[in-house]
N, CA, C and O atoms as a Tinker XYZ file with bonds, in Angstrom:
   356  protein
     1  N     16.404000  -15.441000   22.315000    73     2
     2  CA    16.149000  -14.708000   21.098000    64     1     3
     3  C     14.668000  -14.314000   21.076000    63     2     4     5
     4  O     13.923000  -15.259000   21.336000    81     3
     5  N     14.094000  -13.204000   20.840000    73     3     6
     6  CA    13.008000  -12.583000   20.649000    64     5     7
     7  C     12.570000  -13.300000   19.783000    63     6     8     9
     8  O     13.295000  -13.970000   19.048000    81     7
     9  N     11.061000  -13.275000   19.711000    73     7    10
    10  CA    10.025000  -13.567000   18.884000    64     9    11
    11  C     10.096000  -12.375000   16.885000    63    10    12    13
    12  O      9.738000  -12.557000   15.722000    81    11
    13  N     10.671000  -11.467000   17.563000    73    11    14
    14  CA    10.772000  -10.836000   16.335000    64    13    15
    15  C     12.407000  -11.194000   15.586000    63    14    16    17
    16  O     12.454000  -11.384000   14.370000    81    15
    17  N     13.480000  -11.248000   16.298000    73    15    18
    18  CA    14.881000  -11.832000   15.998000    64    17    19
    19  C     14.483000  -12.948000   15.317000    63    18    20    21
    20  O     14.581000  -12.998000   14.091000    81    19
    21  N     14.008000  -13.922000   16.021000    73    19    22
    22  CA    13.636000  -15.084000   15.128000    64    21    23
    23  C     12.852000  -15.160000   14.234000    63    22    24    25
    24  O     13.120000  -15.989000   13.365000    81    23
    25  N     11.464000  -14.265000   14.067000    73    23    26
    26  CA    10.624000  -13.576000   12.663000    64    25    27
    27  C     11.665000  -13.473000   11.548000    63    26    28    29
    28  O     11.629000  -14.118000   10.500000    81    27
    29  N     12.793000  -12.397000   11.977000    73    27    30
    30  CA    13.602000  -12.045000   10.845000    64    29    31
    31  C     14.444000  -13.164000   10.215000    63    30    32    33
    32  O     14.411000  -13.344000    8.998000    81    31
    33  N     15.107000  -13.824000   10.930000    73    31    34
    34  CA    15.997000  -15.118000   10.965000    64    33    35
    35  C     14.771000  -15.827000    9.903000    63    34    36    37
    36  O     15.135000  -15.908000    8.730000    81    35
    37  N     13.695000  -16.221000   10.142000    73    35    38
    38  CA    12.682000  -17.071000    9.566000    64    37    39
    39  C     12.859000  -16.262000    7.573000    63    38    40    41
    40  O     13.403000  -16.706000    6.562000    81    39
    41  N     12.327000  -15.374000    7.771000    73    39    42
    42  CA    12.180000  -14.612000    6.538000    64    41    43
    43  C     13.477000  -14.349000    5.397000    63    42    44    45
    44  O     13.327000  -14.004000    4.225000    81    43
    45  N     14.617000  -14.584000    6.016000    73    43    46
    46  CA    16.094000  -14.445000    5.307000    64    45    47
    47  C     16.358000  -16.294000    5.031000    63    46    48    49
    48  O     17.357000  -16.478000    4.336000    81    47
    49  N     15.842000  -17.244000    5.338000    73    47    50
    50  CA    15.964000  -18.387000    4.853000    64    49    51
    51  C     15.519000  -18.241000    3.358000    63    50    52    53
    52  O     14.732000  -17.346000    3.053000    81    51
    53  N     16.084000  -19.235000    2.287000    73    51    54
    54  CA    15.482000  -19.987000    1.227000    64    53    55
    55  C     14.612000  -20.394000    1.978000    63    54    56    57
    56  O     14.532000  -20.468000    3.205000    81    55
    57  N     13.618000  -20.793000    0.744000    73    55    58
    58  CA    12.318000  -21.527000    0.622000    64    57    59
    59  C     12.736000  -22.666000    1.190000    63    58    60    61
    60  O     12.108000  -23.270000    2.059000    81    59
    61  N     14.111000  -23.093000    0.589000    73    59    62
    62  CA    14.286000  -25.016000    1.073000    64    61    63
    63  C     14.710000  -25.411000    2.257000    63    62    64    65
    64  O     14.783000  -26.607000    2.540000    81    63
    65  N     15.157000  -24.107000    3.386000    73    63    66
    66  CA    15.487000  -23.942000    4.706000    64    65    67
    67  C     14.091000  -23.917000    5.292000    63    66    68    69
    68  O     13.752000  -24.834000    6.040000    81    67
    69  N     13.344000  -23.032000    5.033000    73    67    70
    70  CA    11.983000  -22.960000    5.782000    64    69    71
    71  C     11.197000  -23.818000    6.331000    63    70    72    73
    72  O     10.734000  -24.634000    5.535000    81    71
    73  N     10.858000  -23.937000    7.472000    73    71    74
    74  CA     9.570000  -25.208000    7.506000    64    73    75
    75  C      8.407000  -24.839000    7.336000    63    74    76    77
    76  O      7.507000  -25.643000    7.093000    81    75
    77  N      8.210000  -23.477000    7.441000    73    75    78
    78  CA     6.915000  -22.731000    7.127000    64    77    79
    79  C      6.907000  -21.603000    5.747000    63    78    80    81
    80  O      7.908000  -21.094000    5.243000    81    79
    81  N      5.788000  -21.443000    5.420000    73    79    82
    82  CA     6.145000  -19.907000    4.698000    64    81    83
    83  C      6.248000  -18.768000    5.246000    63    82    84    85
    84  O      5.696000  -18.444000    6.297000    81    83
    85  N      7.113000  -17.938000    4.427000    73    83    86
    86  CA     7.479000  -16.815000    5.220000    64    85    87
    87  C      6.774000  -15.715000    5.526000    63    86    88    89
    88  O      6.984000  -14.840000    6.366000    81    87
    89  N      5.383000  -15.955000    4.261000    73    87    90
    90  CA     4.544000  -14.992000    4.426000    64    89    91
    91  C      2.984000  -15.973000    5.191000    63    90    92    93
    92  O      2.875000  -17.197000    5.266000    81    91
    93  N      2.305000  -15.262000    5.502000    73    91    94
    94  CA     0.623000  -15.932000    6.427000    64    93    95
    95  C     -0.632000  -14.785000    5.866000    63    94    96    97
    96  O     -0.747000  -13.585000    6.116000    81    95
    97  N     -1.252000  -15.447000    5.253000    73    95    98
    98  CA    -2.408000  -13.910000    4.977000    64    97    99
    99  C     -3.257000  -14.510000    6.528000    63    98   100   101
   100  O     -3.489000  -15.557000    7.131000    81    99
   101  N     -3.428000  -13.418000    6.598000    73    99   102
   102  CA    -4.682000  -13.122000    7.921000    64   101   103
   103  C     -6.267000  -12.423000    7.399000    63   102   104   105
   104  O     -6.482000  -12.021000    6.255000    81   103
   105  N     -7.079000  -12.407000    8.322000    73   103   106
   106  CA    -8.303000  -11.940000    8.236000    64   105   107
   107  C     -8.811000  -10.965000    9.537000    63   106   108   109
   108  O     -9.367000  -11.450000   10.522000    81   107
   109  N     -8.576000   -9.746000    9.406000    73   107   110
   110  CA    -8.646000   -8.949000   11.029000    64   109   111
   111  C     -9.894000   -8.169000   10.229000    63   110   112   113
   112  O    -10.132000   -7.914000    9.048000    81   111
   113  N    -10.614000   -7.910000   11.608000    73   111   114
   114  CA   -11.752000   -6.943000   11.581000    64   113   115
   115  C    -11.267000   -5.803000   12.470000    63   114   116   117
   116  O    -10.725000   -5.984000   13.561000    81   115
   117  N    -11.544000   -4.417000   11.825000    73   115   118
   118  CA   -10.827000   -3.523000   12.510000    64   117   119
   119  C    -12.240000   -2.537000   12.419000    63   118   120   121
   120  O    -13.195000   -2.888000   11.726000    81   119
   121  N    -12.243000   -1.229000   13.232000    73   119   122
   122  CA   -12.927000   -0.534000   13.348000    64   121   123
   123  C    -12.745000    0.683000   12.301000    63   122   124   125
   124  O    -11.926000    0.749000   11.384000    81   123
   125  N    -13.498000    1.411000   12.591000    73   123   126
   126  CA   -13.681000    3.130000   11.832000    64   125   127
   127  C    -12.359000    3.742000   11.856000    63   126   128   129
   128  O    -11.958000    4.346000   10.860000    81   127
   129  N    -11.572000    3.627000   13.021000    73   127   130
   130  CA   -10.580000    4.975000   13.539000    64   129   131
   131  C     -9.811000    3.833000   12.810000    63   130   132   133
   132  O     -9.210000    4.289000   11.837000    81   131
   133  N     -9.628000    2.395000   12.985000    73   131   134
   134  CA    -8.251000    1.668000   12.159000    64   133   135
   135  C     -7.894000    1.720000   10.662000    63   134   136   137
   136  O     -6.800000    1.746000   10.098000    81   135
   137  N     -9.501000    1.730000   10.065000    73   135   138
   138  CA    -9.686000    1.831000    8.539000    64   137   139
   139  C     -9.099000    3.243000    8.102000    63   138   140   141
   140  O     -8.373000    3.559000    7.160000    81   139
   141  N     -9.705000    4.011000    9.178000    73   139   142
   142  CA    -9.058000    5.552000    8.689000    64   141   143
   143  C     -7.754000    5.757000    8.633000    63   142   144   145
   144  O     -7.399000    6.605000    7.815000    81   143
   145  N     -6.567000    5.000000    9.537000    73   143   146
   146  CA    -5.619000    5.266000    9.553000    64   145   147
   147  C     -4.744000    4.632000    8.843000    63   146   148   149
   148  O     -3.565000    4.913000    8.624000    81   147
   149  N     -5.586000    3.480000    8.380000    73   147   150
   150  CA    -5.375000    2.865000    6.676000    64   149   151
   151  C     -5.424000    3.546000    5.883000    63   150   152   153
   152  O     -4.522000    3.481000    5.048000    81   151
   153  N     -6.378000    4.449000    5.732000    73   151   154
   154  CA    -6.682000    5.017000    4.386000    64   153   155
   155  C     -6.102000    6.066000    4.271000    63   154   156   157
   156  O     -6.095000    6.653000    3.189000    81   155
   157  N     -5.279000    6.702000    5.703000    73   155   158
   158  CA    -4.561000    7.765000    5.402000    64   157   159
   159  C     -3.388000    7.464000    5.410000    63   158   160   161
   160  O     -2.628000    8.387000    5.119000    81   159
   161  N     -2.892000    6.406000    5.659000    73   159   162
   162  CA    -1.307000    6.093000    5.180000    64   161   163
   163  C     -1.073000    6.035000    4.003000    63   162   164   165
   164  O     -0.231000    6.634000    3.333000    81   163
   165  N     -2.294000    4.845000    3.557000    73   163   166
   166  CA    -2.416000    4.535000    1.999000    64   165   167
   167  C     -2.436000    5.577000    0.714000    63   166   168   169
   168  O     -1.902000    5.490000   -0.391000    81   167
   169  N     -3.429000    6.795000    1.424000    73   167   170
   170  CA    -3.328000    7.992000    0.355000    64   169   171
   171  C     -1.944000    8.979000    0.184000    63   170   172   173
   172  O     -1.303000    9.349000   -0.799000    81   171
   173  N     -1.791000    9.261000    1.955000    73   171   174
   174  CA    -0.323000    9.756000    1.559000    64   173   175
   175  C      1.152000    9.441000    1.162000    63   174   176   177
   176  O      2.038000   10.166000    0.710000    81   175
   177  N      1.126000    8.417000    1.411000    73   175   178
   178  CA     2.638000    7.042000    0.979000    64   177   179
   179  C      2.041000    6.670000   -0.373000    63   178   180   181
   180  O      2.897000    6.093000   -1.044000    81   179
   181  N      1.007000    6.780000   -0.942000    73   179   182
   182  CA     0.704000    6.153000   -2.634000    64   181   183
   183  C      0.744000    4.910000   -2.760000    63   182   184   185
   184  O      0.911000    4.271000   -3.798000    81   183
   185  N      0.567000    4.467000   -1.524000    73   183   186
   186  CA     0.682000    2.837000   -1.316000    64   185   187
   187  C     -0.850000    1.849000   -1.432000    63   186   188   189
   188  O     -1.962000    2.333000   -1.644000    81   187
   189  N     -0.603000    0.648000   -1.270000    73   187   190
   190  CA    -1.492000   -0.183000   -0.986000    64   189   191
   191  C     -1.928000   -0.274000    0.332000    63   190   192   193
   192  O     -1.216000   -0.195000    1.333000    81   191
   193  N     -3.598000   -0.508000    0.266000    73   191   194
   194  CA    -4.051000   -0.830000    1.780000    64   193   195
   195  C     -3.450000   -1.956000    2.759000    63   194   196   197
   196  O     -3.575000   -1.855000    3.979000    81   195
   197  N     -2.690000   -3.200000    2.055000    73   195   198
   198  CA    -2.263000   -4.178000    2.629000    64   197   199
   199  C     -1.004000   -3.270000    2.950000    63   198   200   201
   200  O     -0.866000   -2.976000    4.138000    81   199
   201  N      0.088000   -2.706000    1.902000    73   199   202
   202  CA     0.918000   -2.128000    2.165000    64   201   203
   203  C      1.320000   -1.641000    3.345000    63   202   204   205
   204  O      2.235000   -2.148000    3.995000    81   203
   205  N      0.333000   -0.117000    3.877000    73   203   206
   206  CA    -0.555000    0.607000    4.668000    64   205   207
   207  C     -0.384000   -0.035000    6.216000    63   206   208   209
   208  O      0.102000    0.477000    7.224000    81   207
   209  N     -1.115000   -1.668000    5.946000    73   207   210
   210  CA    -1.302000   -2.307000    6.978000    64   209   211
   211  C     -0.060000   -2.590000    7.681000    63   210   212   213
   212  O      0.240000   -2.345000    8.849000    81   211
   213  N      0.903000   -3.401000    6.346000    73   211   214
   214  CA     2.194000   -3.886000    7.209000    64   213   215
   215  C      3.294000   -2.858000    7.736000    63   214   216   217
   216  O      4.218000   -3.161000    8.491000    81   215
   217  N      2.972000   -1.254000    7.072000    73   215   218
   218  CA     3.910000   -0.369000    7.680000    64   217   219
   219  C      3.524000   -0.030000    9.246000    63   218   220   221
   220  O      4.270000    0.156000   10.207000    81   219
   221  N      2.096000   -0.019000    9.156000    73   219   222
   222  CA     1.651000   -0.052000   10.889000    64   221   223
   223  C      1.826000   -1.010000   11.517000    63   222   224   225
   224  O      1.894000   -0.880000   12.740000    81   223
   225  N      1.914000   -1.843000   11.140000    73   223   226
   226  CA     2.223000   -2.930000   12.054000    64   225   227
   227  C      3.734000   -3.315000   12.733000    63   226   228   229
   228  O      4.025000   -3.879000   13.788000    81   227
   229  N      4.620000   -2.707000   11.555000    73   227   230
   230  CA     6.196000   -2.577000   11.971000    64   229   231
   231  C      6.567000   -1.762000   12.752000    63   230   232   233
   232  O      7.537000   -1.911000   13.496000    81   231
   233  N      5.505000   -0.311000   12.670000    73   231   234
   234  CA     5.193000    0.764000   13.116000    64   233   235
   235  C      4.682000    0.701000   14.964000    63   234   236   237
   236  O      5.030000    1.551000   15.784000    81   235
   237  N      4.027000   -0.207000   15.196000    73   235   238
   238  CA     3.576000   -0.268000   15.992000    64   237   239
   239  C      4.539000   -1.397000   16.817000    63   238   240   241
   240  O      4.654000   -1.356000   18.042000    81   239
   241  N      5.156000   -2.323000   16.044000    73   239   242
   242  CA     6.271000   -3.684000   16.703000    64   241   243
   243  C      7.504000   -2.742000   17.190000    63   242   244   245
   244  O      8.447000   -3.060000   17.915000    81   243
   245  N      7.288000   -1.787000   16.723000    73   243   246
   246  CA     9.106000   -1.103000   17.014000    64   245   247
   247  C      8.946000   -0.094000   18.306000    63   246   248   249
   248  O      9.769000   -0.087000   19.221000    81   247
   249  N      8.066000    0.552000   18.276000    73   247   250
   250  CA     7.673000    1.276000   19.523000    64   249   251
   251  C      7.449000    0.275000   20.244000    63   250   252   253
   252  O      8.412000    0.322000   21.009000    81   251
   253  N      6.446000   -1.197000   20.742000    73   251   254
   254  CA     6.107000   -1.795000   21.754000    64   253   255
   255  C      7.513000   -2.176000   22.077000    63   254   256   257
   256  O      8.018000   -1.763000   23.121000    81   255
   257  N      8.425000   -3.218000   20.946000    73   255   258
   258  CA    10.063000   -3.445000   21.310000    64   257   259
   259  C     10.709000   -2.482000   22.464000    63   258   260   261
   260  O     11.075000   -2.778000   23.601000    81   259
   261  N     10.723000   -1.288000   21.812000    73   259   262
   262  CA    11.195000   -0.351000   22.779000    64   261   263
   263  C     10.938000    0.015000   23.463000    63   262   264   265
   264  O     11.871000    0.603000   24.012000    81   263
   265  N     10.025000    0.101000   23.970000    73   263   266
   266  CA     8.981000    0.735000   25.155000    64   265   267
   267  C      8.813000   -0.467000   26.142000    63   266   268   269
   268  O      8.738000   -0.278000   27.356000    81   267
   269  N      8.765000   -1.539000   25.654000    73   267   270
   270  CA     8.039000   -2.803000   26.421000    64   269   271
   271  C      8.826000   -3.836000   26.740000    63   270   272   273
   272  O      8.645000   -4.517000   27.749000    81   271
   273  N      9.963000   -4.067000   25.716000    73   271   274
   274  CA    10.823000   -5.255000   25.597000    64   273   275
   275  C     11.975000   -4.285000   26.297000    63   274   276   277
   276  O     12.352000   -4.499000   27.450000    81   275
   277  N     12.466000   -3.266000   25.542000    73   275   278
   278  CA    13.862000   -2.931000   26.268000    64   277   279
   279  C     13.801000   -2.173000   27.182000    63   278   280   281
   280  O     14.838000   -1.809000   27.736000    81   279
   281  N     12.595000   -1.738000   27.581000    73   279   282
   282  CA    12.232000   -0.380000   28.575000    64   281   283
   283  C     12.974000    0.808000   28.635000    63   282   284   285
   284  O     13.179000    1.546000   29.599000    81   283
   285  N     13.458000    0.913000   27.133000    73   283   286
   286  CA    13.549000    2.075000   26.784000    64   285   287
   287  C     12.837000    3.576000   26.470000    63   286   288   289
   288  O     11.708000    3.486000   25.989000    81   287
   289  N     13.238000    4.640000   26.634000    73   287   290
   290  CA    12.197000    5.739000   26.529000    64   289   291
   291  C     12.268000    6.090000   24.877000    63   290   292   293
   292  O     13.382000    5.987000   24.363000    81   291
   293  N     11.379000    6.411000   24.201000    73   291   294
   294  CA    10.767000    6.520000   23.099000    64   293   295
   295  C     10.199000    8.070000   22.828000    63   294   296   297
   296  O      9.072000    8.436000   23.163000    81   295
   297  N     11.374000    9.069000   22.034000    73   295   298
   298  CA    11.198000   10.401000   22.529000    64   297   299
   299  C     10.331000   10.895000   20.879000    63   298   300   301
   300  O     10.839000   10.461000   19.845000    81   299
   301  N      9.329000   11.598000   20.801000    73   299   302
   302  CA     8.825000   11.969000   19.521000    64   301   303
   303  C      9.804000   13.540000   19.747000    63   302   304   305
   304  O     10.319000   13.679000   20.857000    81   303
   305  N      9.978000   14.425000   18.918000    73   303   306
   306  CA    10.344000   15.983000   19.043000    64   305   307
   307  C      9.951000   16.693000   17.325000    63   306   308   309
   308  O     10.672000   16.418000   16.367000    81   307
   309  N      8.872000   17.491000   17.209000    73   307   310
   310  CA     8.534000   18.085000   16.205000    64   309   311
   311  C      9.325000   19.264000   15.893000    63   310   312   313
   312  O      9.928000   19.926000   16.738000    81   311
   313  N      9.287000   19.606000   14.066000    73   311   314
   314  CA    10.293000   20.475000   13.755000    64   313   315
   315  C     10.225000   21.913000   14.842000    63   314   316   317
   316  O     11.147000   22.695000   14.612000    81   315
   317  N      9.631000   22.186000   15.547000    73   315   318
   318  CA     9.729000   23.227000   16.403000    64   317   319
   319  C     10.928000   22.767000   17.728000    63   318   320   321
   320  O     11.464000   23.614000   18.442000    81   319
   321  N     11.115000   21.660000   17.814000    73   319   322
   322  CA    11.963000   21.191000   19.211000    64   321   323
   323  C     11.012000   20.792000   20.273000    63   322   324   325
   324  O     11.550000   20.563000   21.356000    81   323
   325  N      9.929000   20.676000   20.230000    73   323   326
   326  CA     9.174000   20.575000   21.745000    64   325   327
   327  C      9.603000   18.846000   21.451000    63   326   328   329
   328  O     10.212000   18.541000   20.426000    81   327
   329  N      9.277000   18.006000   22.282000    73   327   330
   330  CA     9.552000   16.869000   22.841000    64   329   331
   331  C      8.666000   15.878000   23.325000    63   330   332   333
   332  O      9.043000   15.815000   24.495000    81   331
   333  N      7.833000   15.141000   23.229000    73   331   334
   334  CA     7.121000   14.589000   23.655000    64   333   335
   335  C      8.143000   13.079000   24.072000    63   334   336   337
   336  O      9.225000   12.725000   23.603000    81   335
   337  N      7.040000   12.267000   25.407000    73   335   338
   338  CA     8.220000   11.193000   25.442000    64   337   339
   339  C      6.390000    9.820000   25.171000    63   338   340   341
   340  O      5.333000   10.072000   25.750000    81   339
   341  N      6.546000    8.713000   24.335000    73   339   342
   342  CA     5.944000    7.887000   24.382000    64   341   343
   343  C      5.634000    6.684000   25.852000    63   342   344   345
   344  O      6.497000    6.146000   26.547000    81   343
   345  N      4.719000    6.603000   25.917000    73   343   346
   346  CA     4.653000    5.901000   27.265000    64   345   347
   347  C      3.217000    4.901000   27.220000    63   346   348   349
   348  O      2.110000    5.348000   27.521000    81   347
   349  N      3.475000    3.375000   26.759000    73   347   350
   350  CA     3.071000    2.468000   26.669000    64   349   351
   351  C      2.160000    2.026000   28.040000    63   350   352   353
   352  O      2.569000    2.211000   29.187000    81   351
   353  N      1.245000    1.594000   27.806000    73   351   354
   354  CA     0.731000    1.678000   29.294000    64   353   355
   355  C      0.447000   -0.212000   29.179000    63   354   356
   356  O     -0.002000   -0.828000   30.146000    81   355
């Protein structure tokens, strides 16, 4: 079972199942280009900066999953049809 299968499994327990909590605050130092891409999620979603944070971060767990874990190809295609393919290095 994956590290994220079992994340989810962890988080769908009661409190009185848990041995841990389901949530962890952290403390990350991020740069200029990370803050920015905080602040532009945050302004256009109307969301919170923590918000912001955890959509990139799901954002970023679901592409590595696929790209890395299943070695699957990961296709972007904009409303015009062109195609781009993601490629994790």
């Amino acid at each position: 079972m994956s590290k994220r299968d079992k994340a989810l499994l962890e988080s769908q327990r009661t409190p009185a199942e848990s041995p841990r909590p389901v949530t962890r605050r952290i403390n990350v130092a991020v740069n200029a280009l990370m803050l920015a891409a905080i602040d532009r999620i945050s302004e256009r979603e109307q969301i919170t900066m923590t918000e912001a944070v955890r959509r990139l971060i799901a954002y970023g767990d679901f592409v590595y999953e696929t790209t890395k874990v299943r070695h699957a190809t990961l296709t972007v295609r904009n409303p015009e049809g062109d195609e781009r393919e993601v490629v994790m290095l």
